[in-house]
N, CA, C, O and CB atoms as a CASP TS submission, in Angstrom:
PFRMAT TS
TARGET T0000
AUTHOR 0000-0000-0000
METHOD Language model
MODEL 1
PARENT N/A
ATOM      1  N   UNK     1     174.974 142.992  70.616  1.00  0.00           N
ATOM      2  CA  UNK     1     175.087 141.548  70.639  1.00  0.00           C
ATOM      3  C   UNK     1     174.530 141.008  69.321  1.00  0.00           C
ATOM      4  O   UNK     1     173.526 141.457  68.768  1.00  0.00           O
ATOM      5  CB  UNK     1     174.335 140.941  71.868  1.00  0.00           C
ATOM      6  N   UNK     2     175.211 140.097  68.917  1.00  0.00           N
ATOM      7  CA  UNK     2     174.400 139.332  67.686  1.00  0.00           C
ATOM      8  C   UNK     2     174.407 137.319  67.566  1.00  0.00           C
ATOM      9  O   UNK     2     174.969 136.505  68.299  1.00  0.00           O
ATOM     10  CB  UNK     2     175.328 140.047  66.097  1.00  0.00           C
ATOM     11  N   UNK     3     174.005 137.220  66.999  1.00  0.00           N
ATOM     12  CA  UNK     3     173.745 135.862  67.111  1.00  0.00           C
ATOM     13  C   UNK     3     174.659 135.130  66.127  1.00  0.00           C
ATOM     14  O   UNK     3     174.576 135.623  65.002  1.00  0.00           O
ATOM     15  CB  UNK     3     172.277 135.576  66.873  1.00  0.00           C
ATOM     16  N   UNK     4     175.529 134.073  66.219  1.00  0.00           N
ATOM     17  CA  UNK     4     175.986 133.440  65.233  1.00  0.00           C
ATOM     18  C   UNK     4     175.755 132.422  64.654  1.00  0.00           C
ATOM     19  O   UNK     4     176.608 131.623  65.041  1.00  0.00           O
ATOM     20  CB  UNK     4     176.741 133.344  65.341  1.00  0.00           C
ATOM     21  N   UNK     5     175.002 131.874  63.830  1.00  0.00           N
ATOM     22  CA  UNK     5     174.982 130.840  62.814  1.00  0.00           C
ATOM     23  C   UNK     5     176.050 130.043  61.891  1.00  0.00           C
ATOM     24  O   UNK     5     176.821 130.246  60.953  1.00  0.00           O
ATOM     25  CB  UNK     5     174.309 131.326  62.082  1.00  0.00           C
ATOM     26  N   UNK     6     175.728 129.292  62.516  1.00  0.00           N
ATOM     27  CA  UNK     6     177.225 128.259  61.810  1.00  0.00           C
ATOM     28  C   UNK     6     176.079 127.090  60.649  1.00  0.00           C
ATOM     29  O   UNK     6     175.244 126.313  61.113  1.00  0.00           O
ATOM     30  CB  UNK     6     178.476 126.821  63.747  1.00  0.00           C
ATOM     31  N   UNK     7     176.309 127.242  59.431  1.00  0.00           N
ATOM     32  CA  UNK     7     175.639 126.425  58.625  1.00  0.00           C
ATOM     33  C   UNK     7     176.509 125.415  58.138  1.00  0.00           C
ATOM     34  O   UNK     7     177.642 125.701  57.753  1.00  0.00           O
ATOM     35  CB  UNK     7     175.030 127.107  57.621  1.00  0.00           C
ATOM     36  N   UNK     8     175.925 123.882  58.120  1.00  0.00           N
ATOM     37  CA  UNK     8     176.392 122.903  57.562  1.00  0.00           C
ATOM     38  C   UNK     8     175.697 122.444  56.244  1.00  0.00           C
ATOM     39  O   UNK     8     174.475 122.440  56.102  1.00  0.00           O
ATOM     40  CB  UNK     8     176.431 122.010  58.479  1.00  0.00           C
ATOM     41  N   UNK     9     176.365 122.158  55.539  1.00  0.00           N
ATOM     42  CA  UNK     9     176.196 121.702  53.961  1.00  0.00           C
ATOM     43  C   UNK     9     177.291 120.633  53.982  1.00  0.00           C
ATOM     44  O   UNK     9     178.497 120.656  54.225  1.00  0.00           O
ATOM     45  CB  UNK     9     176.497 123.025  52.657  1.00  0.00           C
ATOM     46  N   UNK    10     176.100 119.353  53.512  1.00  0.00           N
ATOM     47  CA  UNK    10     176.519 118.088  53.026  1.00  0.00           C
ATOM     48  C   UNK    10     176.621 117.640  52.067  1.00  0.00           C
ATOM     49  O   UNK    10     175.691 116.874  51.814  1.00  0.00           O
ATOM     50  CB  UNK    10     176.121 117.406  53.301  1.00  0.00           C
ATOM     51  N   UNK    11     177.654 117.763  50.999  1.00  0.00           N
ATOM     52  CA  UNK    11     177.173 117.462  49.503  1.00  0.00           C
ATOM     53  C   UNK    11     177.378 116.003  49.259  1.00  0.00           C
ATOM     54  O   UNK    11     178.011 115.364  50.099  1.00  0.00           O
ATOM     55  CB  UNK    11     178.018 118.326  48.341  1.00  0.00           C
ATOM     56  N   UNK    12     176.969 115.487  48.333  1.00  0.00           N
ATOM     57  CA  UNK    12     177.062 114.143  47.939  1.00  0.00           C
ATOM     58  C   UNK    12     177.053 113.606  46.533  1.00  0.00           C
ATOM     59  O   UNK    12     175.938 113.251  46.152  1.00  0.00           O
ATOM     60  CB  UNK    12     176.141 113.591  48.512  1.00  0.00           C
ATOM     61  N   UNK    13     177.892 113.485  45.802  1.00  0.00           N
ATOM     62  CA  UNK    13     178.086 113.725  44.642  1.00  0.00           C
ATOM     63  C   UNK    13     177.718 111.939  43.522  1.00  0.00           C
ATOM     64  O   UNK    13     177.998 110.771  43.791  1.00  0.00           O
ATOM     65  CB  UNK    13     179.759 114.451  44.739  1.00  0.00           C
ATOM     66  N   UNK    14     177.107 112.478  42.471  1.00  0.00           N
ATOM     67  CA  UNK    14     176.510 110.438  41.983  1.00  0.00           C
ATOM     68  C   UNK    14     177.919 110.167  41.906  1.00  0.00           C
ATOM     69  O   UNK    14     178.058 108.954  41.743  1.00  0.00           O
ATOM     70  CB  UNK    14     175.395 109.852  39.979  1.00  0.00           C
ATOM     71  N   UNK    15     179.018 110.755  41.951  1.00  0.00           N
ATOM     72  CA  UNK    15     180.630 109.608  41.557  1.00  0.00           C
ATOM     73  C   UNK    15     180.540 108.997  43.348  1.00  0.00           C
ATOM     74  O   UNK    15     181.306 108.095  43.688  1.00  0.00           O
ATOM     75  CB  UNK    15     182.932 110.950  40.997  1.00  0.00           C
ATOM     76  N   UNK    16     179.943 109.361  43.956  1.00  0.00           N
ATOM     77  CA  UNK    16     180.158 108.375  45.761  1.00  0.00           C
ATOM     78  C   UNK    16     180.894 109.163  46.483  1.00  0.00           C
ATOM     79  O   UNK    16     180.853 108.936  47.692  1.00  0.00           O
ATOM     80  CB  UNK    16     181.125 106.704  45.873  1.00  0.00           C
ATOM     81  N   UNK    17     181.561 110.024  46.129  1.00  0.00           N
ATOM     82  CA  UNK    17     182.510 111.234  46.858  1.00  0.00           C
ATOM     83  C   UNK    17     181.049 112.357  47.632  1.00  0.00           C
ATOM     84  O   UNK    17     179.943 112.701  47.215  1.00  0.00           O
ATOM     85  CB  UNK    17     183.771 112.363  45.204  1.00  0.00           C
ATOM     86  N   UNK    18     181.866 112.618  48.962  1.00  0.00           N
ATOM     87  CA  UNK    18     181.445 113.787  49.734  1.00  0.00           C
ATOM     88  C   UNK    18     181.924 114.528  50.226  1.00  0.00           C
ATOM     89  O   UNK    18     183.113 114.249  50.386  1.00  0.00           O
ATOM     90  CB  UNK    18     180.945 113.713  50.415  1.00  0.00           C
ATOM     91  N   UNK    19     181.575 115.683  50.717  1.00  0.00           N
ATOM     92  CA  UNK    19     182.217 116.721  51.196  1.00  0.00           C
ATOM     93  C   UNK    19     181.416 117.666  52.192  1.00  0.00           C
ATOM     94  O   UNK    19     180.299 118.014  51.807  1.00  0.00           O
ATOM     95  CB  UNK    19     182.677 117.397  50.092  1.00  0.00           C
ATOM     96  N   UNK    20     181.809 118.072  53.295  1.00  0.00           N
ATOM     97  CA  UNK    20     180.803 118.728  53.934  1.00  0.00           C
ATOM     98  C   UNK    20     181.824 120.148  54.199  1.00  0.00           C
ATOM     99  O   UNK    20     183.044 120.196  54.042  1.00  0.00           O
ATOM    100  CB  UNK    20     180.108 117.798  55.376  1.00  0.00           C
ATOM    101  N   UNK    21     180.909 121.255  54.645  1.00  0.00           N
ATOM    102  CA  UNK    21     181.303 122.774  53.973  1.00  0.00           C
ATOM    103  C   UNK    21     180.549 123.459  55.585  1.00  0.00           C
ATOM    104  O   UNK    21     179.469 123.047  56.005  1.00  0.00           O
ATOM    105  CB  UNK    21     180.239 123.341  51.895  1.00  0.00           C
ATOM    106  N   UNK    22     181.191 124.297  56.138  1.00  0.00           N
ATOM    107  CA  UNK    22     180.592 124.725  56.938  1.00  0.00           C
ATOM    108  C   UNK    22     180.763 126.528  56.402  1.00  0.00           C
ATOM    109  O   UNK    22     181.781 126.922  55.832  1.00  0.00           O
ATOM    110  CB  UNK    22     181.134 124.099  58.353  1.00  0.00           C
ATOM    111  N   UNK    23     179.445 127.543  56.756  1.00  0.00           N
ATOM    112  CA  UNK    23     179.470 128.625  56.612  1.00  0.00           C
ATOM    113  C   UNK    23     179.062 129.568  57.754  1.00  0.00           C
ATOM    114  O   UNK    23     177.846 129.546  57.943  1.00  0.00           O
ATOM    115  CB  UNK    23     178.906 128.713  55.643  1.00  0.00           C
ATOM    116  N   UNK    24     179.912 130.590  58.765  1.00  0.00           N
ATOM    117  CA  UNK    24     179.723 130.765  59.583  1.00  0.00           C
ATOM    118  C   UNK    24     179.045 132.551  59.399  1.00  0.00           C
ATOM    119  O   UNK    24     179.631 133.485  58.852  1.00  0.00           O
ATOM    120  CB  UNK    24     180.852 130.242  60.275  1.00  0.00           C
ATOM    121  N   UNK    25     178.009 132.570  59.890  1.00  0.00           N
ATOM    122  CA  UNK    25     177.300 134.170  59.587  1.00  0.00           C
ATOM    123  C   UNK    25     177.184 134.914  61.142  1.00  0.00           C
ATOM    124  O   UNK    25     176.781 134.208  62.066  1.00  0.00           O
ATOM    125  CB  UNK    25     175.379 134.014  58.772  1.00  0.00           C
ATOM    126  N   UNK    26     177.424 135.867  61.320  1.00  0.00           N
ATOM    127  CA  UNK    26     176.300 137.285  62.359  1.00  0.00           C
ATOM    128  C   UNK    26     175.539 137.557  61.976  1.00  0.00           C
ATOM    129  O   UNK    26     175.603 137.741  60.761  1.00  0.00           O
ATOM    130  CB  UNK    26     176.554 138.654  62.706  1.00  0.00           C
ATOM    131  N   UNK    27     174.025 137.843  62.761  1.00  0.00           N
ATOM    132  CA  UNK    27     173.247 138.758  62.254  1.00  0.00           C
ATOM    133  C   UNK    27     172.799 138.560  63.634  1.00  0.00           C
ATOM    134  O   UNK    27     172.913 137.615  64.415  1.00  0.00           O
ATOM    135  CB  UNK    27     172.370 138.627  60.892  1.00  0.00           C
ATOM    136  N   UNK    28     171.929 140.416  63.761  1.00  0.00           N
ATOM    137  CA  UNK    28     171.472 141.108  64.967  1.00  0.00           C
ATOM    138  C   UNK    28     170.088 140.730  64.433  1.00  0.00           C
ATOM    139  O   UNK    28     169.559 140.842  63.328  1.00  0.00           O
ATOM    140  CB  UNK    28     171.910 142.821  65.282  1.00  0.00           C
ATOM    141  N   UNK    29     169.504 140.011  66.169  1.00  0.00           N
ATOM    142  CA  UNK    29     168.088 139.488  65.386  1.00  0.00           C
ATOM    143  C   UNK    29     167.879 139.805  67.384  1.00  0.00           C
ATOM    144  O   UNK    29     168.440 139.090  68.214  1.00  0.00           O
ATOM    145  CB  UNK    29     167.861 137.275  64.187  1.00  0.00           C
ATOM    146  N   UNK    30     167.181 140.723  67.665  1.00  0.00           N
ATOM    147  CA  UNK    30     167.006 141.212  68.991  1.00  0.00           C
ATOM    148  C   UNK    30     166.047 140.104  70.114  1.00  0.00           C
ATOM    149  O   UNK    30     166.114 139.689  71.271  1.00  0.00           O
ATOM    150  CB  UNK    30     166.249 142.714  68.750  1.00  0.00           C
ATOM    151  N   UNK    31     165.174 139.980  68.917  1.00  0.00           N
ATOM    152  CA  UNK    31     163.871 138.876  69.675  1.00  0.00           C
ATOM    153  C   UNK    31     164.533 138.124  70.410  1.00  0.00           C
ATOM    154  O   UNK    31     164.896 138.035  71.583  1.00  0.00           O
ATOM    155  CB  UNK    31     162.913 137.805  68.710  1.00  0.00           C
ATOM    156  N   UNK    32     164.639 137.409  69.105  1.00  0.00           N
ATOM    157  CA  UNK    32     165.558 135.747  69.091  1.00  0.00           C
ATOM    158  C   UNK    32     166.674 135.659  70.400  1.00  0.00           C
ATOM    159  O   UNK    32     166.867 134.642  71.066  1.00  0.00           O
ATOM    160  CB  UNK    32     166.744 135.562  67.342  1.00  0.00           C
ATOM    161  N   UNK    33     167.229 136.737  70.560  1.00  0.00           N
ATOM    162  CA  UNK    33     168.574 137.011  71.368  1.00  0.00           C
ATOM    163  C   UNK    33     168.171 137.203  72.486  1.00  0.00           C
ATOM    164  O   UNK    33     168.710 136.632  73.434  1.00  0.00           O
ATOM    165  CB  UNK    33     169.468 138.130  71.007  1.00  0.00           C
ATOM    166  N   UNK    34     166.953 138.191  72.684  1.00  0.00           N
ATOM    167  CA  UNK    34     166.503 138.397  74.078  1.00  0.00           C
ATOM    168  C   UNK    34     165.910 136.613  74.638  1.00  0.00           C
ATOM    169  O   UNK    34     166.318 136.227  75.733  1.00  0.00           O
ATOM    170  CB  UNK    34     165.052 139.813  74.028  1.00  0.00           C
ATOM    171  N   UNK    35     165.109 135.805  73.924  1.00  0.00           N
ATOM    172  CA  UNK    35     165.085 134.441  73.900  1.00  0.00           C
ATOM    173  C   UNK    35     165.802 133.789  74.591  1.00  0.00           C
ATOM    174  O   UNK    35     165.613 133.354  75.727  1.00  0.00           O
ATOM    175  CB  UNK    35     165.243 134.020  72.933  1.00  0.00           C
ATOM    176  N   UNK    36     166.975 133.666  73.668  1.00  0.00           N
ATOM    177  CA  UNK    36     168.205 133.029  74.400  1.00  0.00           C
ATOM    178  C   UNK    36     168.877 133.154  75.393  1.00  0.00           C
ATOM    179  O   UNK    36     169.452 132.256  76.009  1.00  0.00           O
ATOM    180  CB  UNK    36     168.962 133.023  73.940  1.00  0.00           C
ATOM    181  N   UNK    37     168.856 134.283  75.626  1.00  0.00           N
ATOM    182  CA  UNK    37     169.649 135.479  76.997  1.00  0.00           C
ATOM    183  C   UNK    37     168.502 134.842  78.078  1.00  0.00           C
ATOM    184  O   UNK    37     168.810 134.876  79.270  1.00  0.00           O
ATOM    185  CB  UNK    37     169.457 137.919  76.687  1.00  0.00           C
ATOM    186  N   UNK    38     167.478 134.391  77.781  1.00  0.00           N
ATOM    187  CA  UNK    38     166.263 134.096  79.196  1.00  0.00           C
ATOM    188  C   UNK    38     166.461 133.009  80.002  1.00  0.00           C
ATOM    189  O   UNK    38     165.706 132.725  80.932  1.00  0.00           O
ATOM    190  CB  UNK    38     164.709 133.783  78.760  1.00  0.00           C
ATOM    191  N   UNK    39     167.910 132.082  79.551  1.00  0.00           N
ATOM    192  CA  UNK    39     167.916 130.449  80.011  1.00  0.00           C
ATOM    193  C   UNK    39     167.666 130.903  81.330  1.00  0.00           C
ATOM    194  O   UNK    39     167.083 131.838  81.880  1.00  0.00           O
ATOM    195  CB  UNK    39     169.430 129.348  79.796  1.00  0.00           C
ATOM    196  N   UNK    40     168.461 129.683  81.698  1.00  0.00           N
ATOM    197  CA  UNK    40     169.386 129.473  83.703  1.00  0.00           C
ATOM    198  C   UNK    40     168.380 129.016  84.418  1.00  0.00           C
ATOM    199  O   UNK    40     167.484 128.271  84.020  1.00  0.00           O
ATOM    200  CB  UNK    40     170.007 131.162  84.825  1.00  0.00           C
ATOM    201  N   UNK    41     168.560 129.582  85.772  1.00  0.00           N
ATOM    202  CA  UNK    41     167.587 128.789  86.687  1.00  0.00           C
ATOM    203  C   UNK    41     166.432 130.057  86.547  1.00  0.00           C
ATOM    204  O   UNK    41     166.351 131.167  86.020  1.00  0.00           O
ATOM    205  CB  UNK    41     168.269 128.349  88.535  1.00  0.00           C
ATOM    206  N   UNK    42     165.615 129.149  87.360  1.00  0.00           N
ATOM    207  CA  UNK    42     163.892 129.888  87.663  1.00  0.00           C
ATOM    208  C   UNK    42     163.745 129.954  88.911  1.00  0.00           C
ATOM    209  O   UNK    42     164.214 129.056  89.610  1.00  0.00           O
ATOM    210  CB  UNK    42     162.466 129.044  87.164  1.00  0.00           C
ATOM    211  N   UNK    43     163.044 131.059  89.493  1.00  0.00           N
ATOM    212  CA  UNK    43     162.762 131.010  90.588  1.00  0.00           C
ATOM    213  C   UNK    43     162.233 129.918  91.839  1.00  0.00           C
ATOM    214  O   UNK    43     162.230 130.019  93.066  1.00  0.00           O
ATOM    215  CB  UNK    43     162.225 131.705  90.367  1.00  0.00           C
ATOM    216  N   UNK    44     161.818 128.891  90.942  1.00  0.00           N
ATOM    217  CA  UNK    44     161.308 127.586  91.483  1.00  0.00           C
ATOM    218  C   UNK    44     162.379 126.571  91.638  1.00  0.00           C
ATOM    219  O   UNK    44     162.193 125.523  92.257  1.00  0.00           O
ATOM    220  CB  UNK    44     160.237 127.010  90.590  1.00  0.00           C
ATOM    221  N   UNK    45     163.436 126.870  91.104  1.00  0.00           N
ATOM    222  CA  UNK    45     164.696 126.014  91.061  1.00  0.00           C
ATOM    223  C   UNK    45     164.559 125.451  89.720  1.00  0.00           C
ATOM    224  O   UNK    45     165.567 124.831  89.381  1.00  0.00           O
ATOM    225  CB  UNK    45     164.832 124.845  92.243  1.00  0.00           C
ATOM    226  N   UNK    46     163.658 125.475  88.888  1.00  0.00           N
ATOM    227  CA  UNK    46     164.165 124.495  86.991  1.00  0.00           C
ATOM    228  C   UNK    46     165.182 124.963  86.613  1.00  0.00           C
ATOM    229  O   UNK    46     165.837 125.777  87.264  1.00  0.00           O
ATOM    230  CB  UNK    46     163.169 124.698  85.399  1.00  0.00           C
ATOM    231  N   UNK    47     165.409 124.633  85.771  1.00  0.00           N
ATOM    232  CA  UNK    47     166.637 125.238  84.699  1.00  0.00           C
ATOM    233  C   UNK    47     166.001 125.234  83.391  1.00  0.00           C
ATOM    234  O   UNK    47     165.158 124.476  82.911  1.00  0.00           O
ATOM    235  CB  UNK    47     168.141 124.251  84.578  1.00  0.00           C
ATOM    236  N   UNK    48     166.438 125.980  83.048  1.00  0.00           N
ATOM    237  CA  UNK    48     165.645 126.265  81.233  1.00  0.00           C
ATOM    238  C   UNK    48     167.058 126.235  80.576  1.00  0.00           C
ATOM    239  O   UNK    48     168.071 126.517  81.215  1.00  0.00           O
ATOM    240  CB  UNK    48     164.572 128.240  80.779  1.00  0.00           C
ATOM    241  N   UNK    49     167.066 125.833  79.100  1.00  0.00           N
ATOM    242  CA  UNK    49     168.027 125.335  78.074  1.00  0.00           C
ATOM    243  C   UNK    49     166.867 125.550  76.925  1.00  0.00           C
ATOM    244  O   UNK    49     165.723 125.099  76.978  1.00  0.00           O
ATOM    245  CB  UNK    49     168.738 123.599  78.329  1.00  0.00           C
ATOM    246  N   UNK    50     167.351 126.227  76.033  1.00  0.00           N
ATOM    247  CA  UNK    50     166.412 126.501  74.891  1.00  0.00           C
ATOM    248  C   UNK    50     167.426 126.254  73.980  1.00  0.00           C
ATOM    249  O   UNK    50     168.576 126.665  74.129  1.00  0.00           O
ATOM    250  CB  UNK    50     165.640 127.965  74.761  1.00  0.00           C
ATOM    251  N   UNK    51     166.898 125.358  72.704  1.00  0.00           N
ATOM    252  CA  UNK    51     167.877 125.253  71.725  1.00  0.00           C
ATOM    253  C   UNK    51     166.542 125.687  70.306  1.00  0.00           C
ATOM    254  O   UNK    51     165.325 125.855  70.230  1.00  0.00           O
ATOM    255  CB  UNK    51     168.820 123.387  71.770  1.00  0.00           C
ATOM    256  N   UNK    52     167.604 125.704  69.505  1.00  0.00           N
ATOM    257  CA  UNK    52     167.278 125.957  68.333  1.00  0.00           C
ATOM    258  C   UNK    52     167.106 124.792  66.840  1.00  0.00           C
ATOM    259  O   UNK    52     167.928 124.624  65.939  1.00  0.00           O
ATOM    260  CB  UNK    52     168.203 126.895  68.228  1.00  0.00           C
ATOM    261  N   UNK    53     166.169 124.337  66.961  1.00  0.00           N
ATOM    262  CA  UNK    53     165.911 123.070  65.998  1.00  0.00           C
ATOM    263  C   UNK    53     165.813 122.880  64.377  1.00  0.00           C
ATOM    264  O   UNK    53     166.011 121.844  63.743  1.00  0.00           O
ATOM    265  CB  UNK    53     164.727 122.640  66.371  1.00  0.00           C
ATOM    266  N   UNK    54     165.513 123.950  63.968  1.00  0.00           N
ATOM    267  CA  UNK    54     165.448 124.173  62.807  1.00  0.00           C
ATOM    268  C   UNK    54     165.229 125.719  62.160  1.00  0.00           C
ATOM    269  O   UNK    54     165.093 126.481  63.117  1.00  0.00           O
ATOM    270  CB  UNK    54     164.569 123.340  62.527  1.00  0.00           C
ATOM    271  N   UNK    55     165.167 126.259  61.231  1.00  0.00           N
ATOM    272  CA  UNK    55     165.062 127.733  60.195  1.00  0.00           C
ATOM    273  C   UNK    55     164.468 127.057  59.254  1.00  0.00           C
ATOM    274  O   UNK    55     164.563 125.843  59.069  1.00  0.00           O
ATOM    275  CB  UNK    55     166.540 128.635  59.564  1.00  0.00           C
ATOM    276  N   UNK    56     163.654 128.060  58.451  1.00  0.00           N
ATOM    277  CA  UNK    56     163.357 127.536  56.934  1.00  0.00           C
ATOM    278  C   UNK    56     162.837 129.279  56.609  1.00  0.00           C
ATOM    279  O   UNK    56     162.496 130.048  57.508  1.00  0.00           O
ATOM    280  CB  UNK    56     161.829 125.893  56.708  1.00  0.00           C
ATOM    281  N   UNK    57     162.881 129.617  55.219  1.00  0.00           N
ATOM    282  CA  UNK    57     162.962 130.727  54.566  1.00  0.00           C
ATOM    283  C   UNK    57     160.955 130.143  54.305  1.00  0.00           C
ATOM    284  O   UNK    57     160.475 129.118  53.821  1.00  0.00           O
ATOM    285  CB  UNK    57     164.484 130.898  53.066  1.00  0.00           C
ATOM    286  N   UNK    58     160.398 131.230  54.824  1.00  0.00           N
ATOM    287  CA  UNK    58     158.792 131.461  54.872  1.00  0.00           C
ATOM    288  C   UNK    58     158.745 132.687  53.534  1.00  0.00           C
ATOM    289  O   UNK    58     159.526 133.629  53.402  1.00  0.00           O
ATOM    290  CB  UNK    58     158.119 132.183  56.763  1.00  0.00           C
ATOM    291  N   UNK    59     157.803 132.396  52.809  1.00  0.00           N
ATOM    292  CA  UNK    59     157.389 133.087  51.596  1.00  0.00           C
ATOM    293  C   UNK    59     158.568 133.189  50.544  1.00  0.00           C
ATOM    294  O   UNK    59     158.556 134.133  49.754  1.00  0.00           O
ATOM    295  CB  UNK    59     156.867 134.512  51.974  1.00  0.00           C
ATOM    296  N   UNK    60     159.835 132.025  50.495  1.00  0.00           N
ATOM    297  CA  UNK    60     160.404 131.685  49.626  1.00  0.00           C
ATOM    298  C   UNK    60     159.703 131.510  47.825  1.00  0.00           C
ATOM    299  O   UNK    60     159.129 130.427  47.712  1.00  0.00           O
ATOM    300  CB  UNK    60     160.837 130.634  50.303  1.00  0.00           C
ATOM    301  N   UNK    61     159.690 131.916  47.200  1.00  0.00           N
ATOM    302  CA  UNK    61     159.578 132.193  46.137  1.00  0.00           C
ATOM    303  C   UNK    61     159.931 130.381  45.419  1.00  0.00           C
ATOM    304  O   UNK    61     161.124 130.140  45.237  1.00  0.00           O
ATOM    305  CB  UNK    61     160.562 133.595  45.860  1.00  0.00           C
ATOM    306  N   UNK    62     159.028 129.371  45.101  1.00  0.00           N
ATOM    307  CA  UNK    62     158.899 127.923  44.728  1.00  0.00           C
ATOM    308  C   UNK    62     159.578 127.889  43.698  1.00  0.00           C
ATOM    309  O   UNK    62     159.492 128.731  42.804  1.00  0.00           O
ATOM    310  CB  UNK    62     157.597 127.344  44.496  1.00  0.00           C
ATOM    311  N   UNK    63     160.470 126.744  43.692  1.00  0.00           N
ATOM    312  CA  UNK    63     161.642 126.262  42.833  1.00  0.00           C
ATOM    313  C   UNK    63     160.446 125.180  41.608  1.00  0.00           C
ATOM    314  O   UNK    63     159.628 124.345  41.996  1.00  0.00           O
ATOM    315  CB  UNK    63     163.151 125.138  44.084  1.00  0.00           C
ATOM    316  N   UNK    64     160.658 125.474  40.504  1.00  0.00           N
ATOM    317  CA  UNK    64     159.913 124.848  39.603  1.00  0.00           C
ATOM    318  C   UNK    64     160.480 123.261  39.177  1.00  0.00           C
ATOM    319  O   UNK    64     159.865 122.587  38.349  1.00  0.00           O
ATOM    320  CB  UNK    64     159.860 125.833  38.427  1.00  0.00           C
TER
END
């Protein structure tokens, strides 16, 4: 199983023109997947829905 990522990119250009770009990736990320695979109901009757809010690249190397 793997997870799919669909990335959006909004460009916006100083002439006032835009364009938005979508890039769609796989990658096997087991944690994350076992995560997601945990929704549905609970034994108590809840329902769980887990979404995903944000990524950011940790120990990215600083843009000068």
């Amino acid at each position: 199983m793997a997870l799919r990522f669909i990335i959006k990119t909004d460009e916006a250009r100083v002439s006032g023109s835009r364009a938005t770009h979508f890039r769609t990736i796989d990658i096997d990320l087991p944690e994350v997947e076992r995560l997601f695979s945990d929704g549905g109901y609970n034994l108590d009757g809840t329902f769980l829905i887990r979404h995903l809010i944000g990524a950011e690249v940790i120990g990215a190397p600083k843009q000068p």
